[in-house]
DRENTOR-876554 format. One record per residue: residue in three letters; x, y, z of N, C-alpha, C in turn; residue number from 1. Coordinates in Angstrom, 1 decimal. Layout:
@residu: ALA, n_x: X, n_y: Y, n_z: Z, ca_x: X, ca_y: Y, ca_z: Z, c_x: X, c_y: Y, c_z: Z, num: NUM .
...
//
This chain:
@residu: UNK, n_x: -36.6, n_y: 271.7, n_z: -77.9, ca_x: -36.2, ca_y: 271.5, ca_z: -76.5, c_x: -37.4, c_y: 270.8, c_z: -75.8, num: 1 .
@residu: UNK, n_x: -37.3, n_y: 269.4, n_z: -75.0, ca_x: -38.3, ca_y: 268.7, ca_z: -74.3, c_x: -38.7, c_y: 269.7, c_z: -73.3, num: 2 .
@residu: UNK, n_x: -39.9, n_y: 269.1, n_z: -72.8, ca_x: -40.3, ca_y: 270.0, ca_z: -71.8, c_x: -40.2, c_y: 268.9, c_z: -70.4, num: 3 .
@residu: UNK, n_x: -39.6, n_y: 269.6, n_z: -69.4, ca_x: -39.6, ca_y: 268.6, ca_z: -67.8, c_x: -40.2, c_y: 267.5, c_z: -67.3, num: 4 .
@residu: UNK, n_x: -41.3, n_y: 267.4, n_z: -67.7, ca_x: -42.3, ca_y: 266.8, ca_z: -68.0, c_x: -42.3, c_y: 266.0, c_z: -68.9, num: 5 .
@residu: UNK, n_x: -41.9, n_y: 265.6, n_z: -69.6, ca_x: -42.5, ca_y: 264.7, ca_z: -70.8, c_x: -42.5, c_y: 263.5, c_z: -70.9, num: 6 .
@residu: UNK, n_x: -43.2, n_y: 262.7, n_z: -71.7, ca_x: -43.0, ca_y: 261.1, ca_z: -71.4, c_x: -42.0, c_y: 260.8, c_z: -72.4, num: 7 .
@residu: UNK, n_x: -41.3, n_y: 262.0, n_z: -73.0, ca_x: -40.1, ca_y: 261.5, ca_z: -74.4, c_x: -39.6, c_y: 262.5, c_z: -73.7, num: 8 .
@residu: UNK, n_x: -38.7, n_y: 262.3, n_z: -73.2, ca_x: -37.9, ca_y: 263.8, ca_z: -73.0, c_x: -36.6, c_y: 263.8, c_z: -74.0, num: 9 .
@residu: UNK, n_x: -36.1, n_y: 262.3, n_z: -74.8, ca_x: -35.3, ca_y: 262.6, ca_z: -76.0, c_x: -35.6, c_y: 263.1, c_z: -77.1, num: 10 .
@residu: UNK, n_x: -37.1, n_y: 263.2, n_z: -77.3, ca_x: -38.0, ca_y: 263.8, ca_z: -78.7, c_x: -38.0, c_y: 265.5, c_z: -78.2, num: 11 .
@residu: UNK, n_x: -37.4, n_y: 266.4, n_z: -79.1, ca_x: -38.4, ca_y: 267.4, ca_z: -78.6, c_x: -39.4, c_y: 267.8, c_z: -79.3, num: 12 .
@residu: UNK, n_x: -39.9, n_y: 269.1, n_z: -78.8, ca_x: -41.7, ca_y: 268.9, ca_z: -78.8, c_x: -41.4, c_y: 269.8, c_z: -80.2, num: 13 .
@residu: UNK, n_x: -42.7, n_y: 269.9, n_z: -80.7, ca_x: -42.7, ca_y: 270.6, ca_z: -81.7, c_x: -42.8, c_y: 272.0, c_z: -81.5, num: 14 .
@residu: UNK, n_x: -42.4, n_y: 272.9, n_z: -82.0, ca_x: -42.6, ca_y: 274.8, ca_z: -81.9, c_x: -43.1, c_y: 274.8, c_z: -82.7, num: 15 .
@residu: UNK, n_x: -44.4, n_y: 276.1, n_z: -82.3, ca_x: -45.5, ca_y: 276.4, ca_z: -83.5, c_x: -44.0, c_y: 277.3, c_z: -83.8, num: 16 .
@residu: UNK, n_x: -44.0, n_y: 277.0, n_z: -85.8, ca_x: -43.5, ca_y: 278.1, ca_z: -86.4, c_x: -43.7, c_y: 279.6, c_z: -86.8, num: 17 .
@residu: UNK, n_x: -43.0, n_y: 280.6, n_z: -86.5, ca_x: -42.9, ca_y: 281.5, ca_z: -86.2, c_x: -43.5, c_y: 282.2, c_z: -87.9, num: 18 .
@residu: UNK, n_x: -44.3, n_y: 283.2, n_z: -88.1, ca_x: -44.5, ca_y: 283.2, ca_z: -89.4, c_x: -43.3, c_y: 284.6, c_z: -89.7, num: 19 .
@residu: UNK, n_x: -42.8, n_y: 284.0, n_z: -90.9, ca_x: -41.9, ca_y: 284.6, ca_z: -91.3, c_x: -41.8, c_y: 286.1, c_z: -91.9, num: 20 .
@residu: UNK, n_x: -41.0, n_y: 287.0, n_z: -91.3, ca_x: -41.4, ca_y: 288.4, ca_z: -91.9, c_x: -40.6, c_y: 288.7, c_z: -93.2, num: 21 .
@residu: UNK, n_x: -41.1, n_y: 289.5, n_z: -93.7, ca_x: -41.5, ca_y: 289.8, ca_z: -95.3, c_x: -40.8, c_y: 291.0, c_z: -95.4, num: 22 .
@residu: UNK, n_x: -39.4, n_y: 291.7, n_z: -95.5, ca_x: -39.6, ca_y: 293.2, ca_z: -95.4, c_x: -39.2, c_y: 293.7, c_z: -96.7, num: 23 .
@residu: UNK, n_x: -40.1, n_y: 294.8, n_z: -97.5, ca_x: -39.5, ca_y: 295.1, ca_z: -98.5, c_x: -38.1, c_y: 295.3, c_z: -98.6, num: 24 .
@residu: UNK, n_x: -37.5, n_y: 295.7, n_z: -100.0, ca_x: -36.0, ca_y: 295.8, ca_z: -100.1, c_x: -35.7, c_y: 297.3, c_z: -100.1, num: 25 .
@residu: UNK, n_x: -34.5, n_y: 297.4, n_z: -99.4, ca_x: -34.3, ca_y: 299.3, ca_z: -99.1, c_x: -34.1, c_y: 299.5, c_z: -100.5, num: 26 .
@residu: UNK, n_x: -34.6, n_y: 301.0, n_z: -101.1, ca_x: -33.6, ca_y: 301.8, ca_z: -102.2, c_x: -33.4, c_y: 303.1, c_z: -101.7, num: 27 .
@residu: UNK, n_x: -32.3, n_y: 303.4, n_z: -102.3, ca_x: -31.6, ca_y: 304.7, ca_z: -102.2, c_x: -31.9, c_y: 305.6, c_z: -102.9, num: 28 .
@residu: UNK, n_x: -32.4, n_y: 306.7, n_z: -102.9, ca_x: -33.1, ca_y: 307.8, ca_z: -103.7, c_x: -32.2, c_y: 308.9, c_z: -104.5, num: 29 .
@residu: UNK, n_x: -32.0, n_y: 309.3, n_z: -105.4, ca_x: -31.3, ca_y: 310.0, ca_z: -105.9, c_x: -31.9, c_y: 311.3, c_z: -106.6, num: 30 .
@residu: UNK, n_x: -32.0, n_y: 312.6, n_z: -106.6, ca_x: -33.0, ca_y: 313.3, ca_z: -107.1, c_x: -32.6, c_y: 314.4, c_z: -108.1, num: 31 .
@residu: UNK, n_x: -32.6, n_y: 314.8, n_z: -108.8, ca_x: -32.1, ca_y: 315.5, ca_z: -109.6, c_x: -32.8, c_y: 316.9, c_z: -109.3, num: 32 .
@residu: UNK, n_x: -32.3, n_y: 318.2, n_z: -109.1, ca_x: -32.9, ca_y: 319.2, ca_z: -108.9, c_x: -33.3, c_y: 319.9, c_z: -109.9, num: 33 .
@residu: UNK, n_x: -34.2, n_y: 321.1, n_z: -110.1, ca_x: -34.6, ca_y: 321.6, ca_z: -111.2, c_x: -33.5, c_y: 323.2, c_z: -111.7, num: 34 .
@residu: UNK, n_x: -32.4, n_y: 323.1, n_z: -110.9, ca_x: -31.1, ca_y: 324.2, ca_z: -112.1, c_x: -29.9, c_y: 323.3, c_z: -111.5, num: 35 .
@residu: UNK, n_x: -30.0, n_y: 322.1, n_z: -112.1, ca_x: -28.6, ca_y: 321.1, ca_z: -112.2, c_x: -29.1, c_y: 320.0, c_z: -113.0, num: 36 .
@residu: UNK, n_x: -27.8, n_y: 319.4, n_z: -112.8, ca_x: -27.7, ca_y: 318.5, ca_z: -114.3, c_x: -27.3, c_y: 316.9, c_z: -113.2, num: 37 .
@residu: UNK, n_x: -26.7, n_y: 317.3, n_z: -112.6, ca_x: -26.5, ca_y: 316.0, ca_z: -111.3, c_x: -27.4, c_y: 315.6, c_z: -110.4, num: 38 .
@residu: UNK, n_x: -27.9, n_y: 313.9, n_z: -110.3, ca_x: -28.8, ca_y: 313.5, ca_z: -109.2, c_x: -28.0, c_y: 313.3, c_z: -107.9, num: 39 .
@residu: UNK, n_x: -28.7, n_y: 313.8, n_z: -106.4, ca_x: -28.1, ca_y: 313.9, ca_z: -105.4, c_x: -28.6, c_y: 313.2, c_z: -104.7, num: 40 .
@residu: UNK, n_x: -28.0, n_y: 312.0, n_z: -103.6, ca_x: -28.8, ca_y: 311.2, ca_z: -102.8, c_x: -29.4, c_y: 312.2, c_z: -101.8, num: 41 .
@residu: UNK, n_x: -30.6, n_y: 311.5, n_z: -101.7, ca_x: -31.6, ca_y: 312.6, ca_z: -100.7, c_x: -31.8, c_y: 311.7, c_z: -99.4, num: 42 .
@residu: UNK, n_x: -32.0, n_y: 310.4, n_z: -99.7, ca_x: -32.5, ca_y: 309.3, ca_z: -98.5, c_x: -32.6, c_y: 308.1, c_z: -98.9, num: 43 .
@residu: UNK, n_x: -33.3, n_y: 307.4, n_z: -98.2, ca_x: -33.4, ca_y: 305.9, ca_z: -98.4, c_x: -34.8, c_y: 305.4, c_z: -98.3, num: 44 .
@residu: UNK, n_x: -36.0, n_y: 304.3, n_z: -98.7, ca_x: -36.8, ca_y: 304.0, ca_z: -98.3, c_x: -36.9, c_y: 302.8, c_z: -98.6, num: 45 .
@residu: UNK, n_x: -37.9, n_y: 302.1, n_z: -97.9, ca_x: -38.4, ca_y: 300.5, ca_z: -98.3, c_x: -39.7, c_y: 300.3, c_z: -99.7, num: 46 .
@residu: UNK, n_x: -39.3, n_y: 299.7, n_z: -100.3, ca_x: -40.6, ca_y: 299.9, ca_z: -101.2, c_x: -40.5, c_y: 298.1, c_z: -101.7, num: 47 .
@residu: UNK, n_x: -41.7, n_y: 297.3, n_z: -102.2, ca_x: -41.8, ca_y: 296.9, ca_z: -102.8, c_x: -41.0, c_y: 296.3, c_z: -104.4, num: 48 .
@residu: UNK, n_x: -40.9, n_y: 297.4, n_z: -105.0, ca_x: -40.3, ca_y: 297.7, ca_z: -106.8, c_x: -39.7, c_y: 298.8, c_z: -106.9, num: 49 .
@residu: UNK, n_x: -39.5, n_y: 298.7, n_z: -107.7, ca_x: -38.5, ca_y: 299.9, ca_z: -108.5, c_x: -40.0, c_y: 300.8, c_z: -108.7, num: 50 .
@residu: UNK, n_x: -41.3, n_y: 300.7, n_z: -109.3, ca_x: -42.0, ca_y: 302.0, ca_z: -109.4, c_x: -42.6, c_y: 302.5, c_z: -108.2, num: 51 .
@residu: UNK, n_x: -42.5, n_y: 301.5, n_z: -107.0, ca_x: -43.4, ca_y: 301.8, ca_z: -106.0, c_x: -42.5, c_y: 303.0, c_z: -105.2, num: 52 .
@residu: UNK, n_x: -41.5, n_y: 302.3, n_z: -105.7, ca_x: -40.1, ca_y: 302.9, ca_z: -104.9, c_x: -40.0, c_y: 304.6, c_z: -105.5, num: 53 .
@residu: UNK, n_x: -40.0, n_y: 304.9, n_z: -106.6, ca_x: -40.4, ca_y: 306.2, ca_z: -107.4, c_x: -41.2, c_y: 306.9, c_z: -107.2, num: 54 .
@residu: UNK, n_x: -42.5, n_y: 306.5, n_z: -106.7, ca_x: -43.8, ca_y: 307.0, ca_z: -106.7, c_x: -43.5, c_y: 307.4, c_z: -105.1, num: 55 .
@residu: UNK, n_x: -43.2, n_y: 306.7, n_z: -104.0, ca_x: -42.9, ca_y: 306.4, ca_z: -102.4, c_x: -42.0, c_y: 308.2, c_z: -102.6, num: 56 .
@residu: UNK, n_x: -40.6, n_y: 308.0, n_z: -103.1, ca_x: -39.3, ca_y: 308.9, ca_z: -103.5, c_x: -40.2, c_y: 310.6, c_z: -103.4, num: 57 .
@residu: UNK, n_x: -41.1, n_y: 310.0, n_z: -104.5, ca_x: -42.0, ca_y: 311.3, ca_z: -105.1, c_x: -42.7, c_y: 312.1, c_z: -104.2, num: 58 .
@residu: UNK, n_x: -43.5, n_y: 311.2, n_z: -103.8, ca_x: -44.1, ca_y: 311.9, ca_z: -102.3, c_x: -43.6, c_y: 312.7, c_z: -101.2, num: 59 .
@residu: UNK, n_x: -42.0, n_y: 311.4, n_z: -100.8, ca_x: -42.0, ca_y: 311.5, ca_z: -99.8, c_x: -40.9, c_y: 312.8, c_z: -99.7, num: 60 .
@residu: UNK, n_x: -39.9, n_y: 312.9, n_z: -101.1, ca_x: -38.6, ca_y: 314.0, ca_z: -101.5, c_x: -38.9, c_y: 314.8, c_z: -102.3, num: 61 .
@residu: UNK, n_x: -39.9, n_y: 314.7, n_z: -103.0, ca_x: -40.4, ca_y: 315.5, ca_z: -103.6, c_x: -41.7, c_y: 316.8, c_z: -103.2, num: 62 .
@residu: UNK, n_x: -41.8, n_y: 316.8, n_z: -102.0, ca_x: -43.3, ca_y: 317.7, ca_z: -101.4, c_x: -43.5, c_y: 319.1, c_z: -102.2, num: 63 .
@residu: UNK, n_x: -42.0, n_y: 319.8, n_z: -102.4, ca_x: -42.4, ca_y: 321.0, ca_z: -102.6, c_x: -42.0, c_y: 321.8, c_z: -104.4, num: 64 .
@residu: UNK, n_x: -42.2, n_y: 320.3, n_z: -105.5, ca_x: -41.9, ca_y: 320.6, ca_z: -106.6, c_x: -40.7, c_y: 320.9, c_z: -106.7, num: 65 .
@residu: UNK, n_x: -39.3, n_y: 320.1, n_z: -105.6, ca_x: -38.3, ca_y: 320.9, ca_z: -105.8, c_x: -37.4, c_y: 319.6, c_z: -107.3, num: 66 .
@residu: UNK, n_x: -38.1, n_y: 318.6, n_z: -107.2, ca_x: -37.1, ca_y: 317.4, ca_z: -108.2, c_x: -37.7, c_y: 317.6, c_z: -109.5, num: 67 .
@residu: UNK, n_x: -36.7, n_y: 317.2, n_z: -110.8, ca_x: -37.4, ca_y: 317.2, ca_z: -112.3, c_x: -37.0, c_y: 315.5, c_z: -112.7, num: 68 .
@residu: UNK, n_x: -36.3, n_y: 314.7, n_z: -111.8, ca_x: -35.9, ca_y: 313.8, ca_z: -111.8, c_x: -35.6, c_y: 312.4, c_z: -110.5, num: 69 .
@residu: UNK, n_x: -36.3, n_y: 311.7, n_z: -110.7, ca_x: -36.0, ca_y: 310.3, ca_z: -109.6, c_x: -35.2, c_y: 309.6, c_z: -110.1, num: 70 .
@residu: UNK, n_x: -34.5, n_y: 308.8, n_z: -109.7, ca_x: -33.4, ca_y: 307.7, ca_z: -109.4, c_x: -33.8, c_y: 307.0, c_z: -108.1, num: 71 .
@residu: UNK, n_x: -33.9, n_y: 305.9, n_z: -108.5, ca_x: -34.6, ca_y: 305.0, ca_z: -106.5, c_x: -33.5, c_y: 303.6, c_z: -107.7, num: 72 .
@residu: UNK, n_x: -32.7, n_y: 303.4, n_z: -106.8, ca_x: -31.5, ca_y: 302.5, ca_z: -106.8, c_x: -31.5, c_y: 301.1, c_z: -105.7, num: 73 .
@residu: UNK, n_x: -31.8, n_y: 299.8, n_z: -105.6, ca_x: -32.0, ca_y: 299.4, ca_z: -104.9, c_x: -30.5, c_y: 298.6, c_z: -103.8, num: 74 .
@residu: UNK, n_x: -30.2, n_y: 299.3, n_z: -102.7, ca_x: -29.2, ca_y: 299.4, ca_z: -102.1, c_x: -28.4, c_y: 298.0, c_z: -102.4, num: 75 .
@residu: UNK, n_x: -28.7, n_y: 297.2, n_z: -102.3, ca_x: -28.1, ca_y: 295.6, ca_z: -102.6, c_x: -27.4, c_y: 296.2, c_z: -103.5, num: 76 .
@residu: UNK, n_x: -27.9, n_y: 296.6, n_z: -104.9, ca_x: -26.6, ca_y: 296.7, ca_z: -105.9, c_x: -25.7, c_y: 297.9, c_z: -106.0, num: 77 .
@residu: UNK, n_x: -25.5, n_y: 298.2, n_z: -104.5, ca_x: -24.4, ca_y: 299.2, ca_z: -104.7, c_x: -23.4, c_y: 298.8, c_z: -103.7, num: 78 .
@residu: UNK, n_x: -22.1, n_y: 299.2, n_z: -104.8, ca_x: -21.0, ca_y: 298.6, ca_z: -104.3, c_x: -20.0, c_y: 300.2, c_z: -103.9, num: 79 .
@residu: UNK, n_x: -19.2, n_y: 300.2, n_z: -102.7, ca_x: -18.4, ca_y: 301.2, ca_z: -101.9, c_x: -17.0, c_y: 301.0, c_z: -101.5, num: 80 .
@residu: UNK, n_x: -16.6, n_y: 301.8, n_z: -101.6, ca_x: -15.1, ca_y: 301.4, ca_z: -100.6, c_x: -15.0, c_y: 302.0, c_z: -99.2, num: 81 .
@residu: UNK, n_x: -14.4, n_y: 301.6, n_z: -98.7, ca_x: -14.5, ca_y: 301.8, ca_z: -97.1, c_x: -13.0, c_y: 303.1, c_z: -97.2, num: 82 .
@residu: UNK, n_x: -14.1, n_y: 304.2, n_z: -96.4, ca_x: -13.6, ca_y: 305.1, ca_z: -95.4, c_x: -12.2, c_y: 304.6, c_z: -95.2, num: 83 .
@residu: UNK, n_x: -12.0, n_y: 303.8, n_z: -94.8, ca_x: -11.0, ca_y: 303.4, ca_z: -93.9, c_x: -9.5, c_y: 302.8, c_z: -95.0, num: 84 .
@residu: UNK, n_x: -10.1, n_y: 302.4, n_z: -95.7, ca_x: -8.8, ca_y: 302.0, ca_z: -97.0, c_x: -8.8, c_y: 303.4, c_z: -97.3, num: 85 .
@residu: UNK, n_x: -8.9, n_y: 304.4, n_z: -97.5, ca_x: -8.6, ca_y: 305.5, ca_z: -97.9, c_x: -7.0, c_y: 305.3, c_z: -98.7, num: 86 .
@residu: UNK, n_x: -6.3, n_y: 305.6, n_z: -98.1, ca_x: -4.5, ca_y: 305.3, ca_z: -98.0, c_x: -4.4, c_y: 304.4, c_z: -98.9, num: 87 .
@residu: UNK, n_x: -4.8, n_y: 302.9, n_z: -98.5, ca_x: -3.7, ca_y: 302.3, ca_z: -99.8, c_x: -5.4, c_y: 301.7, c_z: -101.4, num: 88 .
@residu: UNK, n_x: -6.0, n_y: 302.3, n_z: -100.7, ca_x: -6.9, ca_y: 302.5, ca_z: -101.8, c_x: -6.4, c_y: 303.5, c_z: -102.8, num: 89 .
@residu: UNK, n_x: -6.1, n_y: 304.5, n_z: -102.9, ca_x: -6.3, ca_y: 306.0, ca_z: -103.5, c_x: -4.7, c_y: 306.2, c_z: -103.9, num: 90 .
@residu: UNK, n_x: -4.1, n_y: 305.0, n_z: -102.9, ca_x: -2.0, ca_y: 305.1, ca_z: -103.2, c_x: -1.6, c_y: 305.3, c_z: -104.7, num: 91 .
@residu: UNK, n_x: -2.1, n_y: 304.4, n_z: -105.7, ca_x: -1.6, ca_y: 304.4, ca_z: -106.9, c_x: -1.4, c_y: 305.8, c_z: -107.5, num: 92 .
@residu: UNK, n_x: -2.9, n_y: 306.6, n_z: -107.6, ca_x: -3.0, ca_y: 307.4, ca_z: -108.2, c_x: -1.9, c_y: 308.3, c_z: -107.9, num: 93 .
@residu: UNK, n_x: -1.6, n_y: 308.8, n_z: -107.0, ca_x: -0.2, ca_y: 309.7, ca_z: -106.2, c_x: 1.0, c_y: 309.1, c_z: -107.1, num: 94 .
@residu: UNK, n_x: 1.2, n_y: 308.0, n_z: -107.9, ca_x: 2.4, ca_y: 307.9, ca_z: -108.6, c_x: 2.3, c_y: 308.0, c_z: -109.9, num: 95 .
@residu: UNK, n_x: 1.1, n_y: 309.0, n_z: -110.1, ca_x: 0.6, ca_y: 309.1, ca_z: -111.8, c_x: 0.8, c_y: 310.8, c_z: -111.7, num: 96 .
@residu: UNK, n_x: 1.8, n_y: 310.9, n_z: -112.3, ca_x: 2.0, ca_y: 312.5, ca_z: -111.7, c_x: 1.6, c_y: 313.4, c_z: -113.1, num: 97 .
@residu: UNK, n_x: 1.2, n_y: 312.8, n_z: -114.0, ca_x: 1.0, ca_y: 313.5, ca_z: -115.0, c_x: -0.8, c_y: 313.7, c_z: -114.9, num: 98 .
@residu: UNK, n_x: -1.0, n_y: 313.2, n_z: -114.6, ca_x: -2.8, ca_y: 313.4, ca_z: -114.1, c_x: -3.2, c_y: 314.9, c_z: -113.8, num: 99 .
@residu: UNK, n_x: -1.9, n_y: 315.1, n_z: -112.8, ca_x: -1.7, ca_y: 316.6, ca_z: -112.4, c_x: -1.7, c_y: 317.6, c_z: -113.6, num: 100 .
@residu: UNK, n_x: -1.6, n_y: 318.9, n_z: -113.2, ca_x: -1.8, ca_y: 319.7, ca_z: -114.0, c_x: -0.7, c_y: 320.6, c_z: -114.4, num: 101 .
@residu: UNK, n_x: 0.5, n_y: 320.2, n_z: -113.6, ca_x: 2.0, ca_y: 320.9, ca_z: -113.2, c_x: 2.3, c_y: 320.7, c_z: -114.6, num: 102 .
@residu: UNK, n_x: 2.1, n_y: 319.6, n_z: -115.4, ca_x: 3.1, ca_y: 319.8, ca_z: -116.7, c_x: 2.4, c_y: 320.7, c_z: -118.0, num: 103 .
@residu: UNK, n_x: 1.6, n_y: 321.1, n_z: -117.7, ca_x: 0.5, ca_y: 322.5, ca_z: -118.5, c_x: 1.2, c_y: 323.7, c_z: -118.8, num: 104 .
@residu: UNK, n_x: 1.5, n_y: 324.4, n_z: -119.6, ca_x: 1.5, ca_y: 326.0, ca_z: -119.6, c_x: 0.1, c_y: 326.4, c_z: -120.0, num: 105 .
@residu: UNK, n_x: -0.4, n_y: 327.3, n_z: -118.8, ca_x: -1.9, ca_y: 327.8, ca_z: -119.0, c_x: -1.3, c_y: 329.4, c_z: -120.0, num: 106 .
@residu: UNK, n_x: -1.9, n_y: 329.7, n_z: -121.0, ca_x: -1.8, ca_y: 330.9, ca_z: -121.2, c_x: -2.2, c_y: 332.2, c_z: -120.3, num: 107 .
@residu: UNK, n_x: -1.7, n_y: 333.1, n_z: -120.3, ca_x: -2.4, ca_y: 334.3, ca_z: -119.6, c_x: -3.5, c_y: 334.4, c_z: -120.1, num: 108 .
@residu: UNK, n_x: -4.1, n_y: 334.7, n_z: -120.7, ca_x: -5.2, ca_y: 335.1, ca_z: -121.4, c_x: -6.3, c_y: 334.2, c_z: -120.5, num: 109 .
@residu: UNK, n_x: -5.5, n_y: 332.6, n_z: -120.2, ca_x: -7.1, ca_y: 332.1, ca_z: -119.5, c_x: -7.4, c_y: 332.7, c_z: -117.9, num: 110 .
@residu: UNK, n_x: -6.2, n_y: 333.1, n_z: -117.5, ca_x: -6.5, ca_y: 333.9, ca_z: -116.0, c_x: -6.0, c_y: 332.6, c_z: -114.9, num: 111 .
@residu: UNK, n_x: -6.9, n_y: 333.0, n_z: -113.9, ca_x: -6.9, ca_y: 331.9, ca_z: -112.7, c_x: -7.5, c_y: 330.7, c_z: -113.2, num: 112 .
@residu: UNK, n_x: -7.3, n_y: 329.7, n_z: -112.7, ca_x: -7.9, ca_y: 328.4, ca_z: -112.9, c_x: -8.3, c_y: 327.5, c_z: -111.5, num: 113 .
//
């Protein structure tokens, strides 16, 4: 954009360029506890890499020796379905009636299920 003043007012002027910010990439933390066999998202953080990201996880979800396991996932490659398709996302399955468990005879012997 010229400035009011100028002796080119169809040139515009040059902008010092803005120095470009840098932000690491988010990952998503996943931790496995020490009497389970499944990792649980705990949080999210910015790290540099996948080990910085581990080492960051460790510190930061880990304080009180409660994980035997990290998982740092880096958000970009996770893919979701939206809340909101619920209905005709999940429709199909509702016409697979054998999935169910209605066509089973449980013996007595196994009890409740």
């Amino acid at each position: 954009m010229s400035a009011p003043n100028s002796a080119y007012p169809d040139i515009p002027e040059a902008q010092p360029e803005k120095p470009k910010r840098h932000e690491w990439p988010l990952w998503e933390i996943f931790i496995r506890g020490q009497h389970g066999m499944s990792h649980r998202h705990v949080g999210s953080l910015h790290a540099p890499d996948a080990e910085m990201a581990i080492k960051n996880a460790r510190d930061v979800y880990t304080r009180r020796n409660e994980g035997v396991s990290i998982w740092a996932v880096e958000a970009r490659h996770i893919a979701a379905s939206s809340p909101g398709d619920k209905g005709p996302f999940y429709e199909p399955s509702e016409s697979k009636v054998y999935r169910h468990p209605t066509f089973f005879d449980i013996p007595d012997e196994v009890g409740a299920m």
